[in-house]
N, C-alpha and C positions, 0 to 999 in steps of 0.2 A: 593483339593478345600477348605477343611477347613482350611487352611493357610490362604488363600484368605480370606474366610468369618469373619476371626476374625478380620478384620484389619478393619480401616478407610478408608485408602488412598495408591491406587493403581497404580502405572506408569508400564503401558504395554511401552517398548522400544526396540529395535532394528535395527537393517538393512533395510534400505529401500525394499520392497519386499517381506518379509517375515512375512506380513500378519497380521503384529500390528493391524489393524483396524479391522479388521474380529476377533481377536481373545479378542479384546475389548467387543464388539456387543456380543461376545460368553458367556463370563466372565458375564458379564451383565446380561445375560439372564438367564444363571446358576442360578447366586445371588438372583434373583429376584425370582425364582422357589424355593428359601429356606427364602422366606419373608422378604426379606431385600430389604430396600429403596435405589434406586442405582439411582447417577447421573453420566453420562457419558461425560466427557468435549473433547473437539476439543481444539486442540493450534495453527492448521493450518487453512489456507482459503483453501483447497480444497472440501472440504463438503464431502468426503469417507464416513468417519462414520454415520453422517447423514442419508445418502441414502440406508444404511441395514436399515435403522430404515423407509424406505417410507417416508423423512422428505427431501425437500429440502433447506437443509443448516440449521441448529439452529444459535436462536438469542443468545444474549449477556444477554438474562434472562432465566432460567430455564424454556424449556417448557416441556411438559408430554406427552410421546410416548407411556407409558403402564401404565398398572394398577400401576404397583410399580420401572416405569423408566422415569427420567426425560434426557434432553441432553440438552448441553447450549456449546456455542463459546466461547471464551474466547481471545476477542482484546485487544490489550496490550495497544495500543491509548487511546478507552474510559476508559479501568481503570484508566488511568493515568488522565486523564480531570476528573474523580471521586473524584480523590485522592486530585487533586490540589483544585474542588469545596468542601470537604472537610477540608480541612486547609487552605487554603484562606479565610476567613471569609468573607469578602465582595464580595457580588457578582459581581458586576462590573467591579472592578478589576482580580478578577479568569475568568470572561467570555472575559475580553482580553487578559491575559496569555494566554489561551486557544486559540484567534483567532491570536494570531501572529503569525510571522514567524520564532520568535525562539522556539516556540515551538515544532514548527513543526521539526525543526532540532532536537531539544532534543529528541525527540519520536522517532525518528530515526537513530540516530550518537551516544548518548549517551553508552556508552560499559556495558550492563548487566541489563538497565533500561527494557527493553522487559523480557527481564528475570524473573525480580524480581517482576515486575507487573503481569507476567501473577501466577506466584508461591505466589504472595500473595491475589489471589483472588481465588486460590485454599486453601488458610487456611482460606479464609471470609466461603466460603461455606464450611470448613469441623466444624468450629463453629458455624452454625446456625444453630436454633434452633425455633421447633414447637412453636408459639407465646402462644397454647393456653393448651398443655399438657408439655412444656418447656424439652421438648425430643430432640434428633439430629431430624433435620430435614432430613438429609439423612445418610442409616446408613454404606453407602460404595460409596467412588466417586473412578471412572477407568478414569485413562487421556491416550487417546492415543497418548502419547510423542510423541518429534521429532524421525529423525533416528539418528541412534548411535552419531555420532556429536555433530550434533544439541543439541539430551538428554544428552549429558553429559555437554554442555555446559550451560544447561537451571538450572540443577542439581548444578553446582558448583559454580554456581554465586552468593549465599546468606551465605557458607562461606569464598567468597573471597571477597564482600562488609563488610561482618561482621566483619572482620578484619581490614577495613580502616574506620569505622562511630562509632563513640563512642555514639552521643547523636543525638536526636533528632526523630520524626515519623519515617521519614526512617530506621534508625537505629534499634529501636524497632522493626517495624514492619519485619525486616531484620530478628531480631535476632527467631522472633515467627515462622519464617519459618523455620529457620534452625531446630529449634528445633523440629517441625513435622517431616522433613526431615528423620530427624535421630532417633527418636521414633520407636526402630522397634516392640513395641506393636500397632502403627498406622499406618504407613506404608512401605510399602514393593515395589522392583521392579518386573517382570516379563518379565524377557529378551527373544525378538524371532530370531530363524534363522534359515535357512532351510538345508538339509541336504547338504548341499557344504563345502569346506575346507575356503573361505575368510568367510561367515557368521557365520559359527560355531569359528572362531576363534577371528571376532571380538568379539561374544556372550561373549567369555571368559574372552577377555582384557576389554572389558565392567563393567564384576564381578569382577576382581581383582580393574580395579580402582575406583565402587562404597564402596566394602567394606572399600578398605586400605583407600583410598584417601576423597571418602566424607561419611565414616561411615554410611553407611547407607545398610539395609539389600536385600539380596537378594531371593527370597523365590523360582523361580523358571527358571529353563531354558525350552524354549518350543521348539522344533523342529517341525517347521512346513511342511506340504507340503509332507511329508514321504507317499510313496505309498503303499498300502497295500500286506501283499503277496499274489501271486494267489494263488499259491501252496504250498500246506505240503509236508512236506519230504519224508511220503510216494509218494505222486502225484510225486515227483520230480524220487524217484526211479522207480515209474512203467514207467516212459516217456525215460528214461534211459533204460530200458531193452526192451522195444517198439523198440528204435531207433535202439540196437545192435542185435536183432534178424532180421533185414534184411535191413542192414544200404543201399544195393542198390536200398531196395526201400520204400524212405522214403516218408511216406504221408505228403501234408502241412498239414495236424492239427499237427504234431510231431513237424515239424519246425517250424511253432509256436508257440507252447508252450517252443520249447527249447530255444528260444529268450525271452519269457517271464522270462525264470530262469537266463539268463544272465544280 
């Protein structure tokens, strides 16, 4: 856990199923029990993470679930219609950019624009700052990534623009992500999967291509879903010598439990 608490910025990622969203809400919770300001972002429309929190869906502005947790959505469209009434200087004109129909396409068809907006409104909020003690405003943000996919493709898209824009807002703001990215005093991933041979092994191909491929750190693998055992070894041996001292007549509680050690 103190991995976790040093960092900034946290991408929970894996396998669809294996519990990214609950183990977000988890993470969270932890942090927040060791005084730290935790915002927890959504990248999808399904509202999952939200509803651990009792919260039907969060908005596209930070709202505050606990004493020390806030949860926010995070739509790739409105940052985009942000970004352009930002640099458009006239309003007029940016409020019809916005209402046409090639925008619309662009916010959709464009290869890595969803990407880059939602990854650069996770660097807006991991730089802001208490207006009136000019502190982080938050002191650890957990995104519950896409699955494996998806995360790696959300993940690779600001050193593979960064390679094709030399100048300009985009560019810049390209190169300020990547740079969080790969900060591994600020953030780290936290890969999930469960105990099966496809999960566990995407987990792996996950970590070879974050390190090698987008440099960037990997602090843990979680395996979720793991059953507890019932039995100790002794328990296992006395149900063993239970079973052979009169295997003609075995009780169900015996066969029961001998299914449980299988």
């Amino acid at each position: 856990m103190d991995i976790i608490l040093n960092k900034r910025v946290v991408f929970v990622a894996g396998k669809g199923g294996a519990g990214k969203t609950t183990v977000t809400a988890a993470l969270a919770m932890a942090a927040a029990s060791h005084n730290k300001n935790v915002l927890v972002v959504e990248t999808n429309e399904n509202e999952s993470l939200s509803s651990l929190f009792g919260e039907i869906g969060f908005t596209e502005k930070p709202s505050r679930l606990d004493s020390s947790i806030w949860g926010v959505r995070i739509d790739p469209k409105i940052v985009l219609e942000e970004y352009i009434q930002k640099y458009v200087t006239v309003p007029f004109v940016a409020y019809q950019i916005i209402q046409s129909r090639i925008f619309e396409h662009l916010a959709v068809a464009v290869p890595g624009l969803k990407e880059v907006m939602t990854l650069s409104e996770i660097w807006r909020f991991e730089q802001k700052r208490n207006p009136k003690t000019k502190t982080r405003l938050y002191d650890l943000i957990i995104i519950d990534a896409p699955a494996t996919g998806h995360g790696l493709s959300l993940l690779r898209v600001p050193s593979t623009l960064s390679s094709m824009l030399q100048t300009g807002p985009m560019a810049e703001q390209t190169r300020w992500v990547e740079d969080m990215l790969q900060d591994s005093t600020r953030t780290c991933l936290i890969l999930l999967a469960i105990p099966e041979e496809l999960p566990v092994n995407e987990a792996l191909e996950f970590e070879r291509k974050a390190e090698n491929d987008l440099n960037m750190s990997v602090a843990a693998i979680i395996v979720n879903m793991v059953y507890p055992e019932i039995f100790n070894l002794n328990d296992v041996l006395a149900i063993e010598r239970m079973n052979h001292s009169k295997p003609e007549k075995k009780q169900p509680v015996i066969e029961a439990a001998q299914k449980q050690i299988i």
